[in-house]
C-alpha positions as CSV (number, residue, x, y, z in Angstrom):
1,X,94.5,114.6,71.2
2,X,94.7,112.0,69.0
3,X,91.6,110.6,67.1
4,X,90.2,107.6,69.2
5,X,87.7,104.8,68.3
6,X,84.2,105.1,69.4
7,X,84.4,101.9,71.1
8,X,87.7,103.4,73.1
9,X,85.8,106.6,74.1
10,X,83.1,104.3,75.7
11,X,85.5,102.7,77.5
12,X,86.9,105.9,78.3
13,X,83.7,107.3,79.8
14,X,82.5,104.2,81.8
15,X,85.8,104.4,83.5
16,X,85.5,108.3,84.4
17,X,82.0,108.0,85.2
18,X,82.5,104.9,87.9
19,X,85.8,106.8,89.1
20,X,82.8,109.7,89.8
21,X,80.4,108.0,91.3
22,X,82.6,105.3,93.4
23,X,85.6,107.0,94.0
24,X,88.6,105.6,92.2
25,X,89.9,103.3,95.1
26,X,86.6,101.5,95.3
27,X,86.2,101.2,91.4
28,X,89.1,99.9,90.9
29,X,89.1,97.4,93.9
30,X,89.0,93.9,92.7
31,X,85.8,93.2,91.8
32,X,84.9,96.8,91.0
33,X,83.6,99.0,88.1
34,X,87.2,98.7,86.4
35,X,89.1,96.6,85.1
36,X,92.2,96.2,82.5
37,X,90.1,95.1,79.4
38,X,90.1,98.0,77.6
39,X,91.6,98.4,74.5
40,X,94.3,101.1,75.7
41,X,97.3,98.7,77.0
42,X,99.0,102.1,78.7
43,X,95.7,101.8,80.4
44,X,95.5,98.6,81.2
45,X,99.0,99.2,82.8
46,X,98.1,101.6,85.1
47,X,94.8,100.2,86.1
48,X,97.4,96.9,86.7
49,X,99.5,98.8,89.0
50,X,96.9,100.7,90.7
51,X,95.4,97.2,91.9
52,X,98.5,96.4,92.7
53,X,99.2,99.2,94.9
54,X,95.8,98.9,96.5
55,X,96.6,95.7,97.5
56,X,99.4,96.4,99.0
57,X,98.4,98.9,100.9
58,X,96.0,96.7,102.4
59,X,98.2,94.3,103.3
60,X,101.1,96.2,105.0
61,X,97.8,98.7,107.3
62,X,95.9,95.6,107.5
63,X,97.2,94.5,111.2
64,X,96.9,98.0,112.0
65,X,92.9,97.8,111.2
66,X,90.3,98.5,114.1
């Protein structure tokens, strides 16, 4: 692995720490423990697209809801 700031590996570990505790659907719901402000853009990305997907998700099982 390539060295990393210390600011980065912060970042790093408030992510993985909040995916722990919360789960990673609920940390990354909008509004949750994450968000794509860090300064990795590949993470950012993902985090992006994982929102994404969550939403949509929700959307399509959302009539289906009890």
């Amino acid at each position: 692995m390539s060295e990393i700031s210390e600011k980065l590996r912060g970042q790093y570990e408030e992510i993985a720490q909040a995916i722990e505790m919360e789960g990673l659907g609920y940390a990354l719901w909008p509004g949750g423990y994450i968000s794509p402000d860090t300064d990795d853009d590949e993470l950012n990305e993902a985090i992006e697209k994982a929102v994404e997907g969550i939403r949509t998700i929700e959307r399509i099982i959302d009539p289906y809801r009890i």
